[in-house]
C-alpha atoms as one frame of an Amber mdcrd trajectory, in Angstrom:
protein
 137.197  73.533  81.814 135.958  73.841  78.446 134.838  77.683  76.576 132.632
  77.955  73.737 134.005  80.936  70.717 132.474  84.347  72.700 131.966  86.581
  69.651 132.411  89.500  71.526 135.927  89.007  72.674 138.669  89.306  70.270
 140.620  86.698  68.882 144.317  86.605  68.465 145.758  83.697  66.251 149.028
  82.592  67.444 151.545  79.991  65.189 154.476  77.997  66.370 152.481  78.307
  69.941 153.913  76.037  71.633 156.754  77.056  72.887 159.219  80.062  73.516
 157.803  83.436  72.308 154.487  82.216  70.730 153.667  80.214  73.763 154.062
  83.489  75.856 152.695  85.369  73.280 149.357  83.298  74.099 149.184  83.970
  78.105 150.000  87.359  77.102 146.706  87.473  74.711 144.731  85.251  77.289
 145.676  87.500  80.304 143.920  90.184  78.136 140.693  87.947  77.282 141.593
  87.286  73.972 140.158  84.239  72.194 142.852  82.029  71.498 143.387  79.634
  68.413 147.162  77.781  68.748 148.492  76.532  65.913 151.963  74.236  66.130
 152.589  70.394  65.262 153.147  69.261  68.942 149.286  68.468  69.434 150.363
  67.265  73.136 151.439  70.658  74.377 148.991  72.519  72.706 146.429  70.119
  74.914 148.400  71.218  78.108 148.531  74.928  77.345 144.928  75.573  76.254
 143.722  73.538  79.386 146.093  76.015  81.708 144.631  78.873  79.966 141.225
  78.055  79.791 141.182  77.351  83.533 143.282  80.449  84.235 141.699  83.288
  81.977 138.418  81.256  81.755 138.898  82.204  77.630 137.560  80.048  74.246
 140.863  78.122  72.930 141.094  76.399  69.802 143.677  74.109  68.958 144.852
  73.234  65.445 147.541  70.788  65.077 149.297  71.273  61.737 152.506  71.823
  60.179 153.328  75.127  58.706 155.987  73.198  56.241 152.927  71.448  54.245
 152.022  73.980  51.664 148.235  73.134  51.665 147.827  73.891  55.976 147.797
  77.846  55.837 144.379  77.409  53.365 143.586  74.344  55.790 143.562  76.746
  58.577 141.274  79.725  57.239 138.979  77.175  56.129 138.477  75.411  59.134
 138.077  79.067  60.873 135.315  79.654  58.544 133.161  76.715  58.629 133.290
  77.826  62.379 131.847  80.828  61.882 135.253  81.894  63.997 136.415  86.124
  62.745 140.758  86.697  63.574 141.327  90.001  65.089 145.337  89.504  65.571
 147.766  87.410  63.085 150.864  86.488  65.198 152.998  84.783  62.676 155.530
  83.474  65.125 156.374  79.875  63.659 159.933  79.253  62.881 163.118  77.802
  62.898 166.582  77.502  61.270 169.544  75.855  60.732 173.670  76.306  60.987
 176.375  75.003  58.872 177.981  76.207  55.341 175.317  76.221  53.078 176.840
  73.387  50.375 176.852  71.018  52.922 173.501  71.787  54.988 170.561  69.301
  54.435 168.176  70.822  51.461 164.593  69.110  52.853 165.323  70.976  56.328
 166.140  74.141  54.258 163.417  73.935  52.046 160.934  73.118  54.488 162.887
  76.677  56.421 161.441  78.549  53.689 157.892  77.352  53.439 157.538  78.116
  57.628 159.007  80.698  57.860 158.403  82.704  54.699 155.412  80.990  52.482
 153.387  79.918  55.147 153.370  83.673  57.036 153.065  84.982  53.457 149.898
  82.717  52.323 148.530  83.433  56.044 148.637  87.010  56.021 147.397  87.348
  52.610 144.297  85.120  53.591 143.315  86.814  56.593 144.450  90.269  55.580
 141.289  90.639  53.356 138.832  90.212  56.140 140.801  92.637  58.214 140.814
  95.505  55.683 137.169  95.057  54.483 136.305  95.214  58.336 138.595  98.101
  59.097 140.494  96.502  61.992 143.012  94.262  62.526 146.398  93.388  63.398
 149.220  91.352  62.113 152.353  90.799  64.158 155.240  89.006  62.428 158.171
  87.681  64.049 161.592  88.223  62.178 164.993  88.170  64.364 168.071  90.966
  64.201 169.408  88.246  61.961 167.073  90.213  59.534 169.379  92.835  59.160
 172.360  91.493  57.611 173.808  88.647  55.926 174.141  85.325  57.870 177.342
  83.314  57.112 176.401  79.602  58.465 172.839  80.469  58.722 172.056  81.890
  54.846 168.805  81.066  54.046 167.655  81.462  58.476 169.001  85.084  57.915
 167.699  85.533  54.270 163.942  84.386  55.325 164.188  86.954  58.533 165.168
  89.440  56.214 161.780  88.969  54.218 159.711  89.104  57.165 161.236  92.211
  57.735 160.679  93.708  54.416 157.275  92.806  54.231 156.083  93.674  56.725
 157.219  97.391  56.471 156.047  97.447  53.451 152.587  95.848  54.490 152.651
  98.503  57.022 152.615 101.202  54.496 150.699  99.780  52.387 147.858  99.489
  55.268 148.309 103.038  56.694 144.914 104.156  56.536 142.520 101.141  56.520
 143.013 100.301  60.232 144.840  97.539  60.152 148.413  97.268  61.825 151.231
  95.773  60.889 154.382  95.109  63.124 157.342  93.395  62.690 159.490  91.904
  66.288 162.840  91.615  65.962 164.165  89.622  68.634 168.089  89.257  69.490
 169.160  85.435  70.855 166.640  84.342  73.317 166.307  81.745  75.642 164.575
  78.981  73.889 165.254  75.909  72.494 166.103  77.130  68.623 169.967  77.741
  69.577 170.323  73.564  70.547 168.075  72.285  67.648 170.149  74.196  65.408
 173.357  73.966  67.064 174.266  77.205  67.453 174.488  77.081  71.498 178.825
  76.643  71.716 178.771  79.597  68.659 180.612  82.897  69.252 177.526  84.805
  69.572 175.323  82.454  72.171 178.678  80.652  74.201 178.601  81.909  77.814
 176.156  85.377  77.001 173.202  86.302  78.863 170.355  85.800  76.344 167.085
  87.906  76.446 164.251  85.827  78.092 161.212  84.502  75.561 158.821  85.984
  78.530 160.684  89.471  78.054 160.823  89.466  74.437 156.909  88.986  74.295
 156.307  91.279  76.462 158.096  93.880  74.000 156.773  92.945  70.939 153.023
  92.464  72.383 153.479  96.370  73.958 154.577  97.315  70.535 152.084  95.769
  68.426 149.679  97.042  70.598 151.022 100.834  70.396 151.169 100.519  66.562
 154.915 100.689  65.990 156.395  98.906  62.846 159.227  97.972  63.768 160.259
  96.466  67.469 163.887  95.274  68.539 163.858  94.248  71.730 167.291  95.620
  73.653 168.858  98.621  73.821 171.837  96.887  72.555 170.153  94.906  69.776
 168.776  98.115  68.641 172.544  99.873  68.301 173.727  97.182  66.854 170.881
  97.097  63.943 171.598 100.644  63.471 175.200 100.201  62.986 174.942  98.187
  60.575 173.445 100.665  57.874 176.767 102.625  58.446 178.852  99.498  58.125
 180.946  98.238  55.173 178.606  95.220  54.025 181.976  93.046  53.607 182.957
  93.865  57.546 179.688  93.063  58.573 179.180  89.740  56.835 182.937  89.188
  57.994 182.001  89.927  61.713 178.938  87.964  61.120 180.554  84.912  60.126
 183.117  85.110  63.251 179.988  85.123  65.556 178.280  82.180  63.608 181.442
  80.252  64.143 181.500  77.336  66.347 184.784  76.793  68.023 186.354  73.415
  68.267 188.350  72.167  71.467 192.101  71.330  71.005 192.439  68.627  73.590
């Protein structure tokens, strides 16, 4: 079943939707009649979800296959939302990944292309829809960081540095919006079930091997409540939340020590 744009619904925008917390992030949105438009590179499971949710929520989906690590696709994006006459209501800047290993020996390409998804591209984004949101005097902009944003990441430096500017930003956006109506809010998930921990081979590490991970349903859930109740910043967990604090009272050396242990990947001794 196919939906044509309905102006008078909202729409959210939703990166990196097609899978873990952005996909859930989307039946969250279409349970609530938003207008969706899904942006990720796998243009096969974008297909599959927008034809679930369509038929489901009976909602107007837009797919747009791109890659967030070509510099020229955020601009690619707004423009192709113009020429269809097509107004964002919600920024979810969700798309992501990283990487694990010492930093000298990591791949650079993978690492540079790390920076321009997860930093650049939410950066350009928000910037380019930002302007229609504050001239309008509505909007919202949820960005998705990690608790990894809080400290320094031995064995995943530049993963933990980008988080760390999503973080930043964003509370800064958030002040920087305070009265123009637009709302910013940062979600700052713990490890969750997804597959990010095998693709960067962090699954057999200290902090993943044998724990009970948050699920990507759960952590959705959280961050969508929170964006929709205004609050800057949202860590999903009780314990994710101590452990944030705890680190501003901390020694930075015992952190990034106690970091590092965690990021460690233990080999067998047969």
């Amino acid at each position: 079943m196919k939906t044509t744009y309905q102006d008078q619904k909202q729409t959210a925008l939703i990166t990196g939707a097609a899978s873990g917390i952005g996909y859930e992030l989307a039946h969250i949105f279409a349970h609530d009649t938003y207008n969706l438009i899904l942006v990720d590179k796998n243009g096969q499971k974008l297909s599959e979800i927008a034809n679930k949710l369509q038929q489901k929520f009976g909602i107007f989906v837009k797919n747009i296959v791109k890659d967030l690590s070509i510099p020229t696709v955020p601009e690619e994006i707004f423009t192709d939302l113009q020429q269809a006459s097509i107004k964002v209501d919600v920024l979810v800047n969700n798309a992501g990944f990283g990487n694990h290993g010492l930093f000298n020996e990591t791949n650079l390409t993978a690492e540079l292309e790390m920076l321009q998804v997860n930093l650049v591209s939410l950066t350009h984004l928000t910037k380019l829809f930002l302007k229609d949101m504050v001239n309008q005097g509505n909007g919202k902009i949820l960005n998705v960081a990690s608790t990894a944003a809080f400290q320094p990441g031995p064995l995943m430096a530049v993963y933990s540095a980008t988080k760390a500017y999503v973080l930043l930003f964003s509370e800064a956006l958030a002040n920087e919006l305070k009265d123009t109506g637009v709302i910013v809010t940062v979600l700052c998930p713990g490890p969750t079930e997804s597959a990010f921990h095998e693709t960067t081979g962090m699954a057999d590490s200290e902090l993943l091997k044998n724990k009970k991970m948050m699920t990507a349903e759960t952590v959705a859930k959280i961050g969508y409540s929170g964006l929709m109740a205004n609050t800057t910043i949202v860590i999903p967990g009780v314990k994710n939340k101590i452990l944030a604090e705890l680190v501003r009272f901390t020694p930075r050396k015992l952190v990034t020590k106690i970091v590092r242990s965690m990021h460690e990947v233990k080999t067998k001794v047969i």
